[in-house]
LOVEX-712629 format. One record per residue (C-alpha): residue number from 1; residue in one letter; z, x, y. Coordinates in pm, 1 decimal. Example, Ala and Ser with C-alpha at 12.3 -4.5 7.8 and 13.67 -1.06 7.14 Angstrom:
REM residues 2
REC  pos  code        up      east     north
REC    1     a     780.0    1230.0    -450.0
REC    2     s     714.0    1367.0    -106.0
This chain:
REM residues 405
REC  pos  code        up      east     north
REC    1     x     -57.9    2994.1    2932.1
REC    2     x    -396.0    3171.3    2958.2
REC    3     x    -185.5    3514.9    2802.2
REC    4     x     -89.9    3282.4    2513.9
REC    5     x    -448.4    3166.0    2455.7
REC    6     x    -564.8    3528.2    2321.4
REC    7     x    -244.5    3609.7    2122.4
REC    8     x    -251.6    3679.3    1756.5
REC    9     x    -147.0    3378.9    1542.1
REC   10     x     256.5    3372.9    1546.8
REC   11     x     524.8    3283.0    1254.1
REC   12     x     690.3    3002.6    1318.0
REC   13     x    1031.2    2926.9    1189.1
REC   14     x    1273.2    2641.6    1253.2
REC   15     x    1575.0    2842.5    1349.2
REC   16     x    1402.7    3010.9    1613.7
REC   17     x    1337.6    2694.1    1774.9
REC   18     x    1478.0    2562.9    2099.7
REC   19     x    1399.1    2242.4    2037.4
REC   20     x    1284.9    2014.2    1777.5
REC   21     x     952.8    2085.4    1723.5
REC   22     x     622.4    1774.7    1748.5
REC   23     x     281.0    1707.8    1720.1
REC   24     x      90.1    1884.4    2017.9
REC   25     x    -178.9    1738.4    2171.2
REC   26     x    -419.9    1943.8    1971.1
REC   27     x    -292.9    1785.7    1626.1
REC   28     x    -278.3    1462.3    1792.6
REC   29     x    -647.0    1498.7    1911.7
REC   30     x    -735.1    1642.4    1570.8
REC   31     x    -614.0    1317.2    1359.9
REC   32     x    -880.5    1111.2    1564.0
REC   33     x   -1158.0    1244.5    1360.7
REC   34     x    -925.8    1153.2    1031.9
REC   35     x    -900.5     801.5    1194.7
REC   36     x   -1294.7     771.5    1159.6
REC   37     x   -1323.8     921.9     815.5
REC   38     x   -1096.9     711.1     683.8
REC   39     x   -1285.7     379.9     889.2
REC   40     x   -1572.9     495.0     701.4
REC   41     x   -1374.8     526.3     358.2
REC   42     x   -1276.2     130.9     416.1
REC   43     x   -1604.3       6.3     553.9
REC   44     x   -1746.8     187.7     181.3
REC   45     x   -1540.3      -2.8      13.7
REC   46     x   -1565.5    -313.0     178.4
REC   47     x   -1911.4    -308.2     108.7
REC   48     x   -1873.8    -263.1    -286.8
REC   49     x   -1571.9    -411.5    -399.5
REC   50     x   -1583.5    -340.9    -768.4
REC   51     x   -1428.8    -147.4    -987.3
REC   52     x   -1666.6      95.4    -936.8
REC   53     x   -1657.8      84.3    -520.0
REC   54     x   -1250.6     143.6    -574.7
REC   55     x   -1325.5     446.5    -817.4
REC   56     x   -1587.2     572.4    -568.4
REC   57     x   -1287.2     513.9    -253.5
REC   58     x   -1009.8     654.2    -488.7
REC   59     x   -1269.5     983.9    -581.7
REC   60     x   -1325.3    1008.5    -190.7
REC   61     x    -998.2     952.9     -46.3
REC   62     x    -826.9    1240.6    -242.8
REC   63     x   -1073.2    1561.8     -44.0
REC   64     x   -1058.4    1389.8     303.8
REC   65     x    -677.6    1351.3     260.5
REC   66     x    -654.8    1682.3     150.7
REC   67     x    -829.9    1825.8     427.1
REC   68     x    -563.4    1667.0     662.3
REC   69     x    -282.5    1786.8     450.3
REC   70     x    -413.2    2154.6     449.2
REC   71     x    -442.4    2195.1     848.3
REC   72     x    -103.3    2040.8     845.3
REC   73     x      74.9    2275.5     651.3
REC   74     x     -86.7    2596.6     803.9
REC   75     x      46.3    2469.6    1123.3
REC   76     x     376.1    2393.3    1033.9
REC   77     x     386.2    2747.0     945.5
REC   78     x     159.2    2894.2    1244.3
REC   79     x     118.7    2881.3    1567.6
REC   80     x    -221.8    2712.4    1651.2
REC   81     x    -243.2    2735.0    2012.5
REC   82     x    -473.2    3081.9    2041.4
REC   83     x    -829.8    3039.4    2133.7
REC   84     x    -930.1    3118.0    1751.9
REC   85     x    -748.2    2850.0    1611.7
REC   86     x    -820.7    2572.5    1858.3
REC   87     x   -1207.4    2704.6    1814.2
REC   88     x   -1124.8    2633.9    1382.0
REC   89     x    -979.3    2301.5    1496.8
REC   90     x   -1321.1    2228.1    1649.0
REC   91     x   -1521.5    2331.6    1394.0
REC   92     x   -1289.4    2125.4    1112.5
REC   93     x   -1310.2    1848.2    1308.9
REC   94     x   -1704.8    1851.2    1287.4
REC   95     x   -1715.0    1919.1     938.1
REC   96     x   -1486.9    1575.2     840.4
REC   97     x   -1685.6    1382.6    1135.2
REC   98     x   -1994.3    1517.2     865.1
REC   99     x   -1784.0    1413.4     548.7
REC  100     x   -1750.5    1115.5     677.4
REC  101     x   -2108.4    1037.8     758.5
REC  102     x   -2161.0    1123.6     417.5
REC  103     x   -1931.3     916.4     203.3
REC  104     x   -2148.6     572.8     191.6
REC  105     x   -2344.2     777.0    -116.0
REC  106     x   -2059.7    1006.9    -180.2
REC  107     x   -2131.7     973.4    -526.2
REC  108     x   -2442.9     958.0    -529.9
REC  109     x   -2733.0    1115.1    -304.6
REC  110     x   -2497.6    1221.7     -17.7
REC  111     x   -2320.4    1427.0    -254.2
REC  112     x   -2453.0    1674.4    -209.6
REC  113     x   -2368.3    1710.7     129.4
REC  114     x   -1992.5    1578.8     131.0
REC  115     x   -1957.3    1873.2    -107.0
REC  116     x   -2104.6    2127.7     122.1
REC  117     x   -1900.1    1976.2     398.8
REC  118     x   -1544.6    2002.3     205.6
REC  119     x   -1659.1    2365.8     106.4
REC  120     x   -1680.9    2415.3     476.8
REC  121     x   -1397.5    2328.7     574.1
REC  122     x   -1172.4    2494.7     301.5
REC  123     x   -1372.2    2809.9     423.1
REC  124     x   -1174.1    2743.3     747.9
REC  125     x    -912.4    2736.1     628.9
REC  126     x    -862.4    3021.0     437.6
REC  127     x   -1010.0    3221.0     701.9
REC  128     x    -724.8    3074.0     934.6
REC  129     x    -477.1    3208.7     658.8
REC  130     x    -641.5    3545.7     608.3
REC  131     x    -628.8    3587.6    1000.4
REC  132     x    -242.4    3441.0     975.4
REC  133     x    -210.8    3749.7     719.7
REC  134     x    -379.9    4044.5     845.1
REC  135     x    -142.0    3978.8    1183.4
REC  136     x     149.5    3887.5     993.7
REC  137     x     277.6    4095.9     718.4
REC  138     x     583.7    3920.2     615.1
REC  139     x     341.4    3617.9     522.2
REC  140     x      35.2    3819.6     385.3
REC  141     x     166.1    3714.0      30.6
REC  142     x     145.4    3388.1      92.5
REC  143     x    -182.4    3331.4     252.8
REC  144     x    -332.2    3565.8       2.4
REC  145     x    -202.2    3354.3    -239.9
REC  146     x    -353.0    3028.6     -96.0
REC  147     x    -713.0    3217.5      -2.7
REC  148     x    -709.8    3262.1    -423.8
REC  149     x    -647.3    2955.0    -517.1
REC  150     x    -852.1    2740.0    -244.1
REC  151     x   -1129.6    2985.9    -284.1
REC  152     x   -1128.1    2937.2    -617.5
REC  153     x   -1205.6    2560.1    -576.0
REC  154     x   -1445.7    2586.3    -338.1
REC  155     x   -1645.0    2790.9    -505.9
REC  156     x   -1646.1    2519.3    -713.5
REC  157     x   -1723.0    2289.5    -481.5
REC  158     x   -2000.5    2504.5    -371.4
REC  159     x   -2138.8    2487.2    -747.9
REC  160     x   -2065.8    2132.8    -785.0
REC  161     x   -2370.4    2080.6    -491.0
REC  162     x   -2620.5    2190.7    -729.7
REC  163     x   -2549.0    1962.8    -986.8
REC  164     x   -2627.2    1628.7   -1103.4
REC  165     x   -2330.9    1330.6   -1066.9
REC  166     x   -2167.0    1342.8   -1366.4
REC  167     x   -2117.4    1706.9   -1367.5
REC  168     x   -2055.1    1732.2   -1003.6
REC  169     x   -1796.1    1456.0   -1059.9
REC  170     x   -1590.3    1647.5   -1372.2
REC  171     x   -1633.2    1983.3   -1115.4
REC  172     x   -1457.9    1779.8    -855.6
REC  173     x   -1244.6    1693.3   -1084.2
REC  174     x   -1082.6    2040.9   -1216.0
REC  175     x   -1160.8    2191.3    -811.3
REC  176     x    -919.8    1936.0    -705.4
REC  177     x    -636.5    2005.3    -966.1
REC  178     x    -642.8    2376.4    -852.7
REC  179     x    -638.3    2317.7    -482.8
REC  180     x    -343.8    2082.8    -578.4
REC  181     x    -186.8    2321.9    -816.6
REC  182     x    -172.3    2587.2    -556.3
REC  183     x      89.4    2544.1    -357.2
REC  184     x     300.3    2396.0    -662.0
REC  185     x     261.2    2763.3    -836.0
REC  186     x     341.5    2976.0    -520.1
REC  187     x     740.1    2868.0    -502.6
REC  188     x     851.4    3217.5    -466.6
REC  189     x     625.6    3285.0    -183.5
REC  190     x     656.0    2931.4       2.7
REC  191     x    1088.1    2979.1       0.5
REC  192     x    1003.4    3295.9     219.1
REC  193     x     788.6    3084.3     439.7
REC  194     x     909.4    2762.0     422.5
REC  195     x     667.2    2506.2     655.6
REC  196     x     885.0    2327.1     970.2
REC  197     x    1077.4    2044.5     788.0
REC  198     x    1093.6    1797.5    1103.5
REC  199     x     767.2    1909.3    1138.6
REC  200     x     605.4    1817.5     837.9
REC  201     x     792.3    1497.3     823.2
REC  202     x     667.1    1363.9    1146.3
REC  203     x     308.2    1479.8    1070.6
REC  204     x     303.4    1264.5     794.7
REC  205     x     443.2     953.0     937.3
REC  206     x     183.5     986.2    1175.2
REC  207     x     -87.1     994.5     873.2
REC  208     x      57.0     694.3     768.6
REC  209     x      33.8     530.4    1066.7
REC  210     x    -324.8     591.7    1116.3
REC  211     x    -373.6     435.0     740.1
REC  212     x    -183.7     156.8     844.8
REC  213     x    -406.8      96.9    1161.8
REC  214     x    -656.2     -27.8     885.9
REC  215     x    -446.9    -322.2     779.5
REC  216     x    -447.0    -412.3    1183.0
REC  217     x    -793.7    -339.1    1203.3
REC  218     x    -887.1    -558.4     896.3
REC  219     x    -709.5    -870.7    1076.7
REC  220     x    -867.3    -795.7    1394.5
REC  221     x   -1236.0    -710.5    1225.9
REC  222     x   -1218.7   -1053.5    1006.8
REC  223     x   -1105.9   -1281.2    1250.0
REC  224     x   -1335.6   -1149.6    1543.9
REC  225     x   -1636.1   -1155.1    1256.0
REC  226     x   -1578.5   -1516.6    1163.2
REC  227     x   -1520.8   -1853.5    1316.3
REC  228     x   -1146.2   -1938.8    1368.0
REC  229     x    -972.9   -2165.2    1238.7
REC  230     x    -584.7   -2255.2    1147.6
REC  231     x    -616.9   -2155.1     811.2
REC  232     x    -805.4   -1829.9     884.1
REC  233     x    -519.3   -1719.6    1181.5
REC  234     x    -283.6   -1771.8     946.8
REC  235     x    -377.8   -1556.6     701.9
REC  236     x    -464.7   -1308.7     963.7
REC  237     x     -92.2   -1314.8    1084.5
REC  238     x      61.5   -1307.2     711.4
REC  239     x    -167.1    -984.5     690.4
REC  240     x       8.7    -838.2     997.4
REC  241     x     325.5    -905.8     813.0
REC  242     x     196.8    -733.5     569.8
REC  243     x     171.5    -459.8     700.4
REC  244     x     432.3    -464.9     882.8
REC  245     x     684.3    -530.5     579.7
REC  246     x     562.4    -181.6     472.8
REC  247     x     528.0       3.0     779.9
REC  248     x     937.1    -148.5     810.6
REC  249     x     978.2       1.5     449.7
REC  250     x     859.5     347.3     508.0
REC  251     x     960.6     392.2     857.6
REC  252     x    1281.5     241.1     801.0
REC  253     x    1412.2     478.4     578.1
REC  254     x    1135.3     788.8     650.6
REC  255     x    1295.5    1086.4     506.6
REC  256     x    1191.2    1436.2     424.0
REC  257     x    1503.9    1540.3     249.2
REC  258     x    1299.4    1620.7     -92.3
REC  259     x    1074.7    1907.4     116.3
REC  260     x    1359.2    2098.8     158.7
REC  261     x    1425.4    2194.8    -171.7
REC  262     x    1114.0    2427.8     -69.1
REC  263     x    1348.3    2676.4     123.6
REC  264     x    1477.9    2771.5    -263.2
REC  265     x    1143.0    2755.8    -468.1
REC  266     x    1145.3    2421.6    -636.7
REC  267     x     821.6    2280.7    -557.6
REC  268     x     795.6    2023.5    -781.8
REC  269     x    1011.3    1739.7    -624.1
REC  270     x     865.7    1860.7    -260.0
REC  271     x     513.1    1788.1    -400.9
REC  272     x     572.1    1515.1    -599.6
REC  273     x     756.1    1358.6    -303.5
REC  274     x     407.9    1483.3     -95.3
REC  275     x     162.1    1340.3    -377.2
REC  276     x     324.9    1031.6    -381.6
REC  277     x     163.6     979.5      -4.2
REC  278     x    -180.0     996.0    -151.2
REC  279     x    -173.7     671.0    -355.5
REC  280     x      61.8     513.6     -94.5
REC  281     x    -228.1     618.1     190.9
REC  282     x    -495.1     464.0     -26.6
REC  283     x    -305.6     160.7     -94.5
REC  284     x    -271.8      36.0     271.4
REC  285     x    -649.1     126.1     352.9
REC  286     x    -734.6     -66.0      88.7
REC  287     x    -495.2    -366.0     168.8
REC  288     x    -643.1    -393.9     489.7
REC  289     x    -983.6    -432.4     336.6
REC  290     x    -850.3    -714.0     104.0
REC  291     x    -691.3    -913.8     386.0
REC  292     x   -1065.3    -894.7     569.0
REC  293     x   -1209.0   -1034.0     300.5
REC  294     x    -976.1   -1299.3     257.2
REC  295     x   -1029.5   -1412.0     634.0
REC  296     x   -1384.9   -1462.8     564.0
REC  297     x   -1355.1   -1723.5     342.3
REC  298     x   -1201.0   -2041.7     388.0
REC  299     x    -820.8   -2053.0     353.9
REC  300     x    -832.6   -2375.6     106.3
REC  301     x   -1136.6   -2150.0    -105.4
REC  302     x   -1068.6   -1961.1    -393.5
REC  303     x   -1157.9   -1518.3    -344.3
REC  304     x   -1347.4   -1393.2    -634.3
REC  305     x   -1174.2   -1230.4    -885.2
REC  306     x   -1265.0    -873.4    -724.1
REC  307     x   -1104.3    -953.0    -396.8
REC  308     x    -782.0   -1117.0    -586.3
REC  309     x    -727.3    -794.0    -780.5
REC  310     x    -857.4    -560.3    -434.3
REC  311     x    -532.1    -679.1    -253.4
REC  312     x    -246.6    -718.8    -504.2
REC  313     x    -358.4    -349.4    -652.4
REC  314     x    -367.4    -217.4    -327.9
REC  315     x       5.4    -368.7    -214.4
REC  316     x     117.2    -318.9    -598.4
REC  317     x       6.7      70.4    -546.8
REC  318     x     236.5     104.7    -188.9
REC  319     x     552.0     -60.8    -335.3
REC  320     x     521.2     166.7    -666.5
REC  321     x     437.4     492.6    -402.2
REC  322     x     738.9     342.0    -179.2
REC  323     x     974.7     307.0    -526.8
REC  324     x     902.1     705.7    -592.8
REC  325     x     931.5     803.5    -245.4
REC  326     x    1229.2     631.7    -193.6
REC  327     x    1389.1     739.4    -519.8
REC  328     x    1371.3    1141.8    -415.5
REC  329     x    1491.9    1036.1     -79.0
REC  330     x    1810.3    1206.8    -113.4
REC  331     x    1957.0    1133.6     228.4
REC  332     x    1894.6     749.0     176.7
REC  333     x    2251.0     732.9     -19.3
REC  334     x    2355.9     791.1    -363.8
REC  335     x    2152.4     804.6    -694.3
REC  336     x    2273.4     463.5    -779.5
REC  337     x    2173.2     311.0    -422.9
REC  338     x    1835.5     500.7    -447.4
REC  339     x    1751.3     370.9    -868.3
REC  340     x    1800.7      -1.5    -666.1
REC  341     x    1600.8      65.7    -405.2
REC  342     x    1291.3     153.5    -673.3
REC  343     x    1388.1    -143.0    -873.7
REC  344     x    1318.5    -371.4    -601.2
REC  345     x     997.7    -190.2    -522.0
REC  346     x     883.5    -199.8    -863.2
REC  347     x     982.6    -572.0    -928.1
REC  348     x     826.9    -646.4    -639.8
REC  349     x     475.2    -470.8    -759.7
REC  350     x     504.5    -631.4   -1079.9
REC  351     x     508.4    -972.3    -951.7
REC  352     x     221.1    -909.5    -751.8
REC  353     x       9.5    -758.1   -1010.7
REC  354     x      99.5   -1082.2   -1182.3
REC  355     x     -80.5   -1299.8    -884.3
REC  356     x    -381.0   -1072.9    -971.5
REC  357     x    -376.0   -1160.4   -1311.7
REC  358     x    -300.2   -1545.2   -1329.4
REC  359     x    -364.0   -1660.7    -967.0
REC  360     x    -699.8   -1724.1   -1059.9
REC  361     x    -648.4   -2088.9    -881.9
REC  362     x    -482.6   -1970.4    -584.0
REC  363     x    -657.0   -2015.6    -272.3
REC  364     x    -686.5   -1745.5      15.0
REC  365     x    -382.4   -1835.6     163.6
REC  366     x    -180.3   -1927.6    -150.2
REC  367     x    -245.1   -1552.7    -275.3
REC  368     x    -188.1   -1385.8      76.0
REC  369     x     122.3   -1586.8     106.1
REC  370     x     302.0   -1518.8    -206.9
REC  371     x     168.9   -1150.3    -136.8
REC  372     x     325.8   -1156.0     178.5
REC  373     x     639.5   -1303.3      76.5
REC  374     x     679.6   -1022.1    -197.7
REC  375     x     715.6    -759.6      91.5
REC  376     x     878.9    -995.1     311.0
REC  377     x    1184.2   -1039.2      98.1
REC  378     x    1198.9    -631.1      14.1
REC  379     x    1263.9    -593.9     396.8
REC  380     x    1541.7    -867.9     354.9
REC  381     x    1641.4    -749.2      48.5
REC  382     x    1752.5    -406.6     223.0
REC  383     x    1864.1    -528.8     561.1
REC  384     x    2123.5    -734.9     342.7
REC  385     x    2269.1    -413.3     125.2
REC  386     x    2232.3    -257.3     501.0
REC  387     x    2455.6    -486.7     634.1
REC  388     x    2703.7    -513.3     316.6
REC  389     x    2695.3    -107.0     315.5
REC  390     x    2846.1    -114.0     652.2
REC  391     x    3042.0    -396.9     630.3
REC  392     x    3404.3    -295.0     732.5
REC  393     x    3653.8    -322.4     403.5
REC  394     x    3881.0    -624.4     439.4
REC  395     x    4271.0    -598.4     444.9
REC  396     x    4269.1    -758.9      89.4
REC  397     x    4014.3    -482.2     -41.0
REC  398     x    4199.0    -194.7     118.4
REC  399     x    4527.7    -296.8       3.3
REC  400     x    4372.0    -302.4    -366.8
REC  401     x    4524.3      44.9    -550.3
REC  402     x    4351.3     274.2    -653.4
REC  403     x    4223.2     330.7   -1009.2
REC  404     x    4362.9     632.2   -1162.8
REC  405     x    4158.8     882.0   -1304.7
């Protein structure tokens, strides 16, 4: 173990595997610090909800979860358990414990410093895949590749810091697109390396599960904050089944079939299947924010417009990310089965950005009801084409010829 501590960085590649490959207890350890930032990100927005606080949440989100998403991917593709790269870990975990700190006034006088901080931590990074280069030729290409592009945008970022709001906002802005545009443009390179599939997969259900935590942590927070009563427990528990309607929709059918069209170079469906966790991330941190709020007030008293339209855009955002997910989910069944499966999701997130707009009158627990019952009845909705999927035929249906051809 000790030997293994001051080797090089190491390829790694699935066939070589024994076993499946999971999270060690250094990636584990590693998310904690994401499970703060992204506290912080909610408590922000709980604080302003606006239009503007869910801009300023949305603009924040994006780096932090992209910070998460680059460490994953270099060590789906490298081993991490040296010295060097548990001493990066370190270091990359104090940097987003700083970005966090810093994202009350994201925007605004702390922006400065979030900016510094994501520099910082794409420096890491790039000096992780620089090292991964110089000790592995086979994937110098491809971590040359990636030190371009994210250098690129942080030295944007680094430019950004000296500039007022507005500007520094538009530099985020086009710093973001590259570091995003990266990985899309380096197909070629990435089939040579592909990252772990299982890997990857399990990394980012646990991601989600650490976003999901927030919808817990918002029942939990608003009841322990406020005086019980009936009306305010049961909203609290038709926000756990909330969130556990989508946690059942995601996990239920988790899939990472779309990432595998990597091995051959088409990064488009990989990443848009990736992306698509972004929005689906910031919907259920900002879910669980809504259903705090709506424990507060009294369940017979109306929300304010803000928190009406907080909650159904947040669950109206997961079902759409849910309807694109599952819709390049190739091993869920065939296209036909999959196009249903986004219908329902999209229905579904229509009808609840209709409670946003016209459930003006709609009490607390009116609106978390019918919100509730709109991701209820997707979880019903599939265990019944679950159950009539693998419902044996009948002697009258197999006896039924054939069409011909």
């Amino acid at each position: 173990m000790t030997k293994a501590l001051w080797q090089p960085p190491r390829l790694r590649r699935d066939e070589e595997q024994v076993s499946e490959r999971h999270a060690t207890w250094l990636e584990l350890f590693y998310d904690l610090v994401f499970v703060a930032a992204t506290a912080e990100l909610a408590h922000s927005l709980s604080g302003n909800i606006s239009w503007t606080g869910c801009l300023k949440f949305a603009i924040l989100f994006v780096p932090i979860w992209w910070c998460w998403v680059g460490a994953t991917f270099y060590a789906t593709r490298f081993d991490i358990g040296s010295i060097v790269d548990r001493l990066f870990a370190l270091v990359q975990m104090a940097i987003v414990a700083a970005m966090a700190v810093n994202v009350h006034h994201g925007l605004s006088s702390s922006g400065s410093g979030f900016a510094i901080c994501y520099v910082l931590f794409r420096v890491t990074l790039i000096l992780q895949y620089l090292n991964a280069g110089h000790h592995i030729p086979a994937a110098r290409s491809l971590t040359t590749w990636y030190a371009t592009g994210f250098g690129l945008s942080a030295g944007l970022w680094l430019v950004s810091a000296f500039l007022p709001p507005p500007l520094r906002l538009g530099l985020w802005v086009v710093s973001l697109a590259i570091d995003l545009s990266t990985p899309l443009s380096a197909g070629r390179l990435v089939a040579k390396i592909p990252p772990s599939m299982p890997h990857v997969l399990e990394r980012i259900g646990l991601f989600t599960l650490i976003v999901l935590g927030e919808s817990v942590i918002g029942v939990v927070g608003g009841l322990a904050e406020h005086e019980w009563s009936l009306g305010s427990i049961l909203v609290g528990l038709l926000g756990l089944a909330i969130a556990f309607s989508l946690w059942w929709l995601y996990f239920d059918t988790a899939d990472g079939s779309p990432l595998k069209s990597m091995k051959v170079g088409k990064m488009r469906v990989a990443l848009t299947w990736l992306y698509a966790h972004l929005p689906l991330a910031m919907g259920l941190v900002a879910a669980g924010v809504g259903v705090e709020h709506l424990i507060a007030h009294d369940a017979t008293a109306i929300p304010s417009s803000a928190e009406r339209w907080l909650l159904c855009s947040a669950i109206a955002t997961c079902l759409l990310a849910l309807a694109g997910i599952h819709y390049m989910s190739c091993a869920l069944g065939t296209a036909r089965y999959r196009k249903i499966l986004s219908a329902y999701r999209t229905a579904s997130a229509v009808l609840v950005l209709l409670l946003a707009m016209v459930g003006d009158r709609l009490s607390s627990l009116n609106l978390v009801t019918l919100v509730a019952l709109a991701c209820v009845v997707q979880v019903l909705l599939d265990l019944l084409r679950s159950s009539v999927a693998t419902r044996p035929a009948t002697a009258t249906e197999t006896s039924q010829p054939s069409k011909p051809t």
